[in-house]
C-alpha atoms as one frame of an Amber mdcrd trajectory, in Angstrom:
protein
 -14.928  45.916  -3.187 -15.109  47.463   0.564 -18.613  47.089   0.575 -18.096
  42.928  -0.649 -15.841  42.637   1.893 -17.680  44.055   4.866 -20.502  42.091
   3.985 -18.815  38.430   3.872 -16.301  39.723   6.586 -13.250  39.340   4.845
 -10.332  41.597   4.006  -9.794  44.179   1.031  -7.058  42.443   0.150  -9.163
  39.167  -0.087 -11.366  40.318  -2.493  -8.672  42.122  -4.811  -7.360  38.448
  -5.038 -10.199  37.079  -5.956 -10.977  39.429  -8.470  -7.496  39.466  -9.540
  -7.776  35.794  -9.958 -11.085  35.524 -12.090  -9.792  38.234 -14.782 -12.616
  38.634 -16.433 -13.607  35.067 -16.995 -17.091  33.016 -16.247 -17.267  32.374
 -12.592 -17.890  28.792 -13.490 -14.545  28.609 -15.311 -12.295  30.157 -12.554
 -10.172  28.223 -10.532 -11.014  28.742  -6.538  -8.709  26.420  -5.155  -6.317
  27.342  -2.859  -2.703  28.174  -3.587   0.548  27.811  -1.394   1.908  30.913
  -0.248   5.172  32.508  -1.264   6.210  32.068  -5.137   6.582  29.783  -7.730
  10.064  29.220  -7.351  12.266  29.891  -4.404  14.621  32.416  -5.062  17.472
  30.391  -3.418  16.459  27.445  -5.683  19.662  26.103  -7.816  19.636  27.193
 -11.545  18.445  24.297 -13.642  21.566  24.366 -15.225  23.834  24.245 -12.350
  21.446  21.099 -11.164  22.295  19.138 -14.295  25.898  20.266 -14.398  26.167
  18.192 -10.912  23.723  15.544 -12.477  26.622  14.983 -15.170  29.756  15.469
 -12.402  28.093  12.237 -10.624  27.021   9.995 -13.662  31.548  10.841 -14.370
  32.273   9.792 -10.761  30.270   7.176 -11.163  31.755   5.238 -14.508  35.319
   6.279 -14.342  36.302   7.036 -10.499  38.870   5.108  -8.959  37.274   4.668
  -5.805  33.929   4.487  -7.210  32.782   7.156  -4.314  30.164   8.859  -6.389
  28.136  10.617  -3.912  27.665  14.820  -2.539  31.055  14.774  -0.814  32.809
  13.282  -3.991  30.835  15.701  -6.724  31.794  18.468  -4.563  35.459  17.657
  -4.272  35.336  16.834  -8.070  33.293  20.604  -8.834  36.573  22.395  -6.589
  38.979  19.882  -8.644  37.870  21.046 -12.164  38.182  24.923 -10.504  34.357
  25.190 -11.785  33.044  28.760 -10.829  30.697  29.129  -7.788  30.795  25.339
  -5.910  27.587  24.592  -4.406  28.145  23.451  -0.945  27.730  19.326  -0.183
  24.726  19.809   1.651  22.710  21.311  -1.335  24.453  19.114  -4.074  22.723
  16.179  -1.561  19.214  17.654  -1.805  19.959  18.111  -5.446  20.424  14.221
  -5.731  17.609  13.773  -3.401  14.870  16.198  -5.733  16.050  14.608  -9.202
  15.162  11.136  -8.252  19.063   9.466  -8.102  19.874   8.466  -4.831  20.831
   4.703  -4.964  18.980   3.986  -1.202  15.789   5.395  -0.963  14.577   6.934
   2.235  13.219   5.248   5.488   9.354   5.610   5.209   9.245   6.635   9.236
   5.316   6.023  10.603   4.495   6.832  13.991   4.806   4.316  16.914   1.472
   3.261  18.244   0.729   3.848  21.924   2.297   2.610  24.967   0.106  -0.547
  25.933  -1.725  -0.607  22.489  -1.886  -4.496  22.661  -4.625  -3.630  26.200
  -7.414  -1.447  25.696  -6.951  -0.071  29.518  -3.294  -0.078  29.569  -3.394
   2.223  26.315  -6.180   4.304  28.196  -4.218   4.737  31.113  -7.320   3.549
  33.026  -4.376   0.352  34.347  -1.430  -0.143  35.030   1.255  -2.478  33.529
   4.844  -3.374  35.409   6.833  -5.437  32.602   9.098  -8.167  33.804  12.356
  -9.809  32.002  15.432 -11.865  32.757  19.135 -11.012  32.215  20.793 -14.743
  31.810  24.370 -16.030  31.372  26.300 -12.941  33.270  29.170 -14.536  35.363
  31.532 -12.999  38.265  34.793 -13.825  38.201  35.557 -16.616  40.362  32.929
 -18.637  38.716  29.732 -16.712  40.330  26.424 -17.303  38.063  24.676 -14.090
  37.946  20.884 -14.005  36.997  18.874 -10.441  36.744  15.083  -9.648  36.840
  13.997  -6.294  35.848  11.278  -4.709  35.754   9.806  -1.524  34.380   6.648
   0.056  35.096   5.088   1.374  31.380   3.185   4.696  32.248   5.317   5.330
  35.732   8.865   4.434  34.679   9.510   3.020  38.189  12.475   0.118  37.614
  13.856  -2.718  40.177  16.423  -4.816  39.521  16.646  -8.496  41.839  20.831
  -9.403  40.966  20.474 -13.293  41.940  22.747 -16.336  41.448  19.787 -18.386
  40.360  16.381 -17.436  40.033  13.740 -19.356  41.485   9.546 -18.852  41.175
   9.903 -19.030  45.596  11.984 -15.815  45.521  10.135 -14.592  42.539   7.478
 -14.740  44.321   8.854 -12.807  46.910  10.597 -10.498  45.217   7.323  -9.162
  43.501   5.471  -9.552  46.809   7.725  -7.097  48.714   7.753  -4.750  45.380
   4.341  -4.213  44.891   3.489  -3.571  48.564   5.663  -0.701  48.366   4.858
   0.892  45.084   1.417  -0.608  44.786  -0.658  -3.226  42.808  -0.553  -3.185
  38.647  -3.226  -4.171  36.615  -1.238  -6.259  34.471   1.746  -7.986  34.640
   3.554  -9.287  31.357   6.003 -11.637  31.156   8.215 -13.544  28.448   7.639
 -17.660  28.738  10.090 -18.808  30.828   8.985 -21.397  33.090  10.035 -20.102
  36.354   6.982 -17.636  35.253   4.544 -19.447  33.274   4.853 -23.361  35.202
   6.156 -26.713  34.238   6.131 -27.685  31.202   5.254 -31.284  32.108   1.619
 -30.904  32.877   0.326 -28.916  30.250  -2.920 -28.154  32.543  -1.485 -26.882
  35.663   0.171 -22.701  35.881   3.180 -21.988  37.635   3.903 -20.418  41.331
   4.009 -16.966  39.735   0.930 -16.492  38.186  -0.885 -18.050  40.969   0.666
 -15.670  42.901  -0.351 -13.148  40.316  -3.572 -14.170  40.337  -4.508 -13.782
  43.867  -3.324 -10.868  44.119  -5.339  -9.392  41.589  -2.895  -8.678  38.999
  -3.632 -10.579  35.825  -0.516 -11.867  34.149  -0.183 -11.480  30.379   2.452
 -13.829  28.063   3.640 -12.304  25.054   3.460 -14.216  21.900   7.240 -14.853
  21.117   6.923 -13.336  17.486   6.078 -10.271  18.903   8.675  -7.922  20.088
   6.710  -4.703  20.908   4.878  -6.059  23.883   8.019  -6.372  26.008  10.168
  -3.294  24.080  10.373  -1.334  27.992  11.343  -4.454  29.102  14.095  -5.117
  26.924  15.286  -1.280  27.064  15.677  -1.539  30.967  17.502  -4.673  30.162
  20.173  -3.247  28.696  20.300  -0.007  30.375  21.076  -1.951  33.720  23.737
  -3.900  32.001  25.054  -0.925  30.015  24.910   1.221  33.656  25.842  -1.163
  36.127  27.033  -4.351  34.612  29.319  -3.111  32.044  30.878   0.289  33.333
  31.746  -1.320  37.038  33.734  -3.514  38.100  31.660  -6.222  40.846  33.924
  -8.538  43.355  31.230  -9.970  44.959  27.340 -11.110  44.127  26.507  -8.368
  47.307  28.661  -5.847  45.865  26.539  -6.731  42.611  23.354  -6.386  44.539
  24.436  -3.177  46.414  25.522  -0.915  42.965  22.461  -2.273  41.289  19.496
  -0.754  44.284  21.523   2.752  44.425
């Protein structure tokens, strides 16, 4: 056995198994795949009988309780009730439930998110760059002061602004996106949702808006979401209601410059 394993360059141990595992039989006939580690049965495992005793405690809870609460919480209460020997504790009469199959809702199938910028080859390269734009509508001051919010989140970078405005217009749009991206630079792409302060008027279908020309002359190609989709503008939406959660909600604003002031520190 030394001598097999210093040839193929395994183990002692290795080879003991293997030989161990054949016992005698045909090659041909042995079973070579591999096996998980550890053994059979945990040796914390619950007794079978113990696992149906609980089985039966819920299936009782379940046609005659009062409350109709049926579930880990209410089997062990019921197990300390009856002064059974030994209670198992709530969280492994759950995982009991969980490995026989009786849960009444079955568990969230979770599949990993795709990534950031998926829907643009170079976005989701990180060979571009994508700032995200969205508006924040129907906020009011008291004394009657319409409040309108653009935000805007940068996807790989994280970098935010915020333009507080009674009403938005594509002029200070315009300017507003003019003065940001001269100070943090020039994105790639620019999304936004189809309002049409960004996407034009709606009366001549053939002619764009102020802010995409804007957009495109500067180099930065502006992309509209389809409105069934809500994973293109899911940054924009979270900065959304971070700045209203943050600075809307927790502070009190007398004025629109008071507004303006919280929301650039």
């Amino acid at each position: 056995m030394r001598h097999v394993a210093d040839q193929f360059g395994v183990a002692l141990a290795t080879v003991q198994r293997w030989v161990a595992r054949a016992k005698g039989q045909r090659l041909e006939r042995v079973d070579w795949t591999d096996r998980p580690c550890g053994l059979p049965t945990p040796v914390n495992r619950t007794e079978r009988q113990r696992e149906d005793l609980v089985l039966t405690l819920r299936q009782q809870l379940r046609d005659t309780s009062d409350l109709g609460e049926f579930g880990a919480a209410a089997s062990h209460r019921e197990w300390l009730a009856r002064g059974l020997a030994d209670p198992p504790s709530v969280r492994t009469i759950g995982l009991i439930l969980e490995r026989r199959g009786v849960l009444d809702r079955r568990q969230r199938t979770r599949r990993p998110p795709p990534r950031a910028g998926w829907y643009l080859p170079a976005v989701a390269d990180g060979r571009a760059a994508l700032d995200s734009f969205d508006m924040v509508e129907g906020l009011v001051i008291r004394g009657g002061i319409q409040v309108e919010v653009r935000n805007g989140i940068s996807l790989h970078g994280g970098l935010v602004v915020s333009w507080p405005h009674t009403v938005l217009t594509a002029k200070f749009v315009v300017e507003a996106l003019v003065e940001h991206w001269r100070a943090v630079g020039l994105p790639g792409y620019a999304p936004f949702d189809n309002d049409p302060i960004f996407e034009g008027p709606q009366i001549h279908p053939a002619t764009i808006g102020r802010v995409t020309r804007a957009c495109l002359r500067l180099g930065v190609a502006p992309v509209f979401v389809p409105p069934p989709e809500t994973g293109c503008q899911a940054a924009s939406e979270g900065c959304n209601g971070l700045w209203q959660a943050k600075v809307w909600v927790r502070l009190q604003h007398p004025s629109l410059g008071g507004l303006q002031a919280q929301s650039a520190r």
